[in-house]
C-alpha positions in Angstrom: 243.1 -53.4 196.5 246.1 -54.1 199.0 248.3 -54.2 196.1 247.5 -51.4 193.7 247.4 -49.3 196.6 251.6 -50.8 197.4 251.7 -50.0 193.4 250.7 -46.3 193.3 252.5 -45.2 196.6 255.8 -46.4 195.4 255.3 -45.2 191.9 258.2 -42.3 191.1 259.4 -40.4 188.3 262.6 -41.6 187.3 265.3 -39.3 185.5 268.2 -41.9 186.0 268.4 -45.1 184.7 271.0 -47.8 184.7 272.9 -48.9 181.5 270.5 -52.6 181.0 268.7 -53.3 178.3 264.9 -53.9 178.9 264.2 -57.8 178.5 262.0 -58.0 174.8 258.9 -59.8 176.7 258.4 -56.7 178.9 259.0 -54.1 176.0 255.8 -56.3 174.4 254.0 -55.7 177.7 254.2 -52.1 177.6 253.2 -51.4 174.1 250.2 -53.7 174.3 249.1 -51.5 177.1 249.0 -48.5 174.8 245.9 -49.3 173.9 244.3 -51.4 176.4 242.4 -48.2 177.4 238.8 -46.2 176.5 238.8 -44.2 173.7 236.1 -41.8 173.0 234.3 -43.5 169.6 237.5 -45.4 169.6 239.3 -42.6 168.2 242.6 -43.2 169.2 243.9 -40.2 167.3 247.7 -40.7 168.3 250.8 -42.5 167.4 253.6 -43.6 169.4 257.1 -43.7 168.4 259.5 -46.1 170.0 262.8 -45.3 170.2 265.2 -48.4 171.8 269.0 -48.7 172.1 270.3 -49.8 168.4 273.0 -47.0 167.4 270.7 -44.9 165.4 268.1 -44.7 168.4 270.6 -43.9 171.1 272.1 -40.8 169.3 268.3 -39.9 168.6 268.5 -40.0 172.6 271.7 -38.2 173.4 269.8 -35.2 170.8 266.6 -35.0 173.1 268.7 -35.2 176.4 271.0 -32.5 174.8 269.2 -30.0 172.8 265.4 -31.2 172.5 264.3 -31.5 175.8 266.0 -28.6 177.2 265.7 -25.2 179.1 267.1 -21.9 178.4 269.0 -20.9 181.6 267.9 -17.4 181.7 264.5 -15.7 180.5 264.5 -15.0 176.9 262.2 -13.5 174.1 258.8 -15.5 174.2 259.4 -15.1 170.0 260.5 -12.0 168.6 257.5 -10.4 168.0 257.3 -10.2 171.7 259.1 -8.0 174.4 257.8 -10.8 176.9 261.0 -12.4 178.7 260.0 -16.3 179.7 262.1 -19.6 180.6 261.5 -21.6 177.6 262.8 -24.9 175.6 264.7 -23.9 172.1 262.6 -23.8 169.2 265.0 -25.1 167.3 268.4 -26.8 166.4 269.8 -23.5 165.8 268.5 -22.3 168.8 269.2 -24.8 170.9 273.4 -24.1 169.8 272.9 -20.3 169.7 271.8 -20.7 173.8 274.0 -23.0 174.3 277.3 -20.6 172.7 275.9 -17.7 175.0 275.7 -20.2 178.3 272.4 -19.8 178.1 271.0 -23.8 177.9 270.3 -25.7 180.8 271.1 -29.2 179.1 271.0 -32.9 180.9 268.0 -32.2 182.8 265.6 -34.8 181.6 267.6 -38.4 181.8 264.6 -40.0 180.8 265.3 -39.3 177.6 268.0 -41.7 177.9 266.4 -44.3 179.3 266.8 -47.9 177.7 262.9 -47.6 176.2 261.5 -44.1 175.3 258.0 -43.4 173.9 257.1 -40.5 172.2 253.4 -39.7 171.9 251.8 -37.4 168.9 248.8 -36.4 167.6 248.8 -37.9 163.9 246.8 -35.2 162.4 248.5 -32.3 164.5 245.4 -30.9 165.3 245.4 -32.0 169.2 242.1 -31.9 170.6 241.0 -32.0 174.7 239.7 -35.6 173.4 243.1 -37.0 172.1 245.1 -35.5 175.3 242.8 -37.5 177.5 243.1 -40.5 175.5 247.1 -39.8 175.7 247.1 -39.8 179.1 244.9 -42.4 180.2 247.5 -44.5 177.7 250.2 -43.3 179.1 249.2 -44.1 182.7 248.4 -47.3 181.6 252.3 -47.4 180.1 253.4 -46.9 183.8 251.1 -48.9 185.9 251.7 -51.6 183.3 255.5 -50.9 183.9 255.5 -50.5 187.4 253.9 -54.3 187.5 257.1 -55.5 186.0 259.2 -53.9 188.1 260.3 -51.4 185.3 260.6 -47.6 186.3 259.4 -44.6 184.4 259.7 -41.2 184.2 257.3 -38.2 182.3 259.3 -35.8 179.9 257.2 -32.5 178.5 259.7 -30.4 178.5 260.2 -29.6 174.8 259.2 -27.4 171.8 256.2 -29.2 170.0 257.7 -28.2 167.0 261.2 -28.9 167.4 261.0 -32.9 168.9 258.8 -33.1 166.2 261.8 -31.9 163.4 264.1 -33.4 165.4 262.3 -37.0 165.1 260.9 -36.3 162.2 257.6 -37.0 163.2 253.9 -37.1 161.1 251.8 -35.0 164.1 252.1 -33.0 166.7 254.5 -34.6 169.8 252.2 -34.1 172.8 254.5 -36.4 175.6 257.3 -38.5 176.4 257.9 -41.4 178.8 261.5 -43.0 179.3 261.6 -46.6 180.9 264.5 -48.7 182.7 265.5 -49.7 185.8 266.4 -47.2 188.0 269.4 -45.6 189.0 268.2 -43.8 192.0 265.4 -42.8 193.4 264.2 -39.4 194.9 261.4 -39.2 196.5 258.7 -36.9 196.1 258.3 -34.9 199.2 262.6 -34.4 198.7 262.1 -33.7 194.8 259.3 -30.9 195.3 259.9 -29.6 198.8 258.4 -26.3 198.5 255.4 -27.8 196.6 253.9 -30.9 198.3 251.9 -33.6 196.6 248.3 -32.4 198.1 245.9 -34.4 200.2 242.7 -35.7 198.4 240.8 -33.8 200.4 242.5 -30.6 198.8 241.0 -32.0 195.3 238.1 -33.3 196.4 234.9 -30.2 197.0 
């Protein structure tokens, strides 16, 4: 108990990474633990795409860390049907360069996505239910506590279009989450990461 509580306390999310290669043998480790985890009726309605460091994988990368996974820098139209002005990821490619021509794309803000492992979770048949998100995530936390045993650092990416990760990666389903995994670079805490928005207490959660 001793140890798992050591393992969640110094458990962080990681956006910076050093340039090492995970070792093979630990790669295995982490995908088996995708699904070493409950499934309702063993549905297991998602698919995981890996993305590693040959050529073709790390430009796939330096796209998500560029345009993909991405902010606009100033509120824009929520589509244009709307008048609504919101902070949003591009939509698109075409987006994503038209934001970026106007100085309007906050870029390099998920280095995750260049991570030497990345994962990126989808709903095969598009049709996300509340079932398949908890599945996801009880996978992916067992990605990380997996991870975390082998002294391999993580970090959670969400920030993207559905729709655009999955043109961009050309992927059958809809993209739901991302995890990058490496050794890290650095590491911010928490408490200096969100200052104005502390981790709560359980006794906040609990009622």
């Amino acid at each position: 108990m001793e140890s798992l509580d050591k393992l969640l306390s110094t458990r962080h999310t990681f956006k910076s990474f050093l340039p090492k290669s995970l070792e093979e043998e630990k790669i295995q480790k982490i995908l088996e633990s995708t699904t070493n985890v409950p499934s309702c009726n063993n549905r297991y309605n998602y698919k995981v795409k890996v993305i590693k460091n040959t050529l073709d994988d790390r430009k796939l990368k330096v796209g998500l860390y560029d345009y993909v996974c991405t902010m606009s820098a100033n509120q824009v139209k929520y589509d244009e049907t709307s008048d609504d002005l919101v902070t949003r990821s591009p939509r698109s490619y075409d987006e994503a360069i038209k934001w970026q021509t106007q100085g309007n794309l906050s870029q390099h803000i998920n280095g995750q996505m260049l991570a030497p492992l990345v994962l990126v979770y989808y709903v095969a048949d598009s049709d996300p239910v509340q079932l398949d998100i908890l599945d996801i995530g009880l996978s992916c936390w067992n990605n990380i506590i997996t991870a975390q045993m082998l002294d391999v650092q993580s970090g959670f990416c969400g920030c993207f279009d559905a729709g655009f990760m999955q043109d961009f990666l050309e992927l059958e389903g809809t993209p739901v989450v991302t995890i990058g995994f490496g050794y890290a670079k650095d590491i911010i805490e928490n408490s200096d990461k969100h200052p104005d928005t502390p981790r709560p207490k359980y006794t906040d959660i609990i009622v």
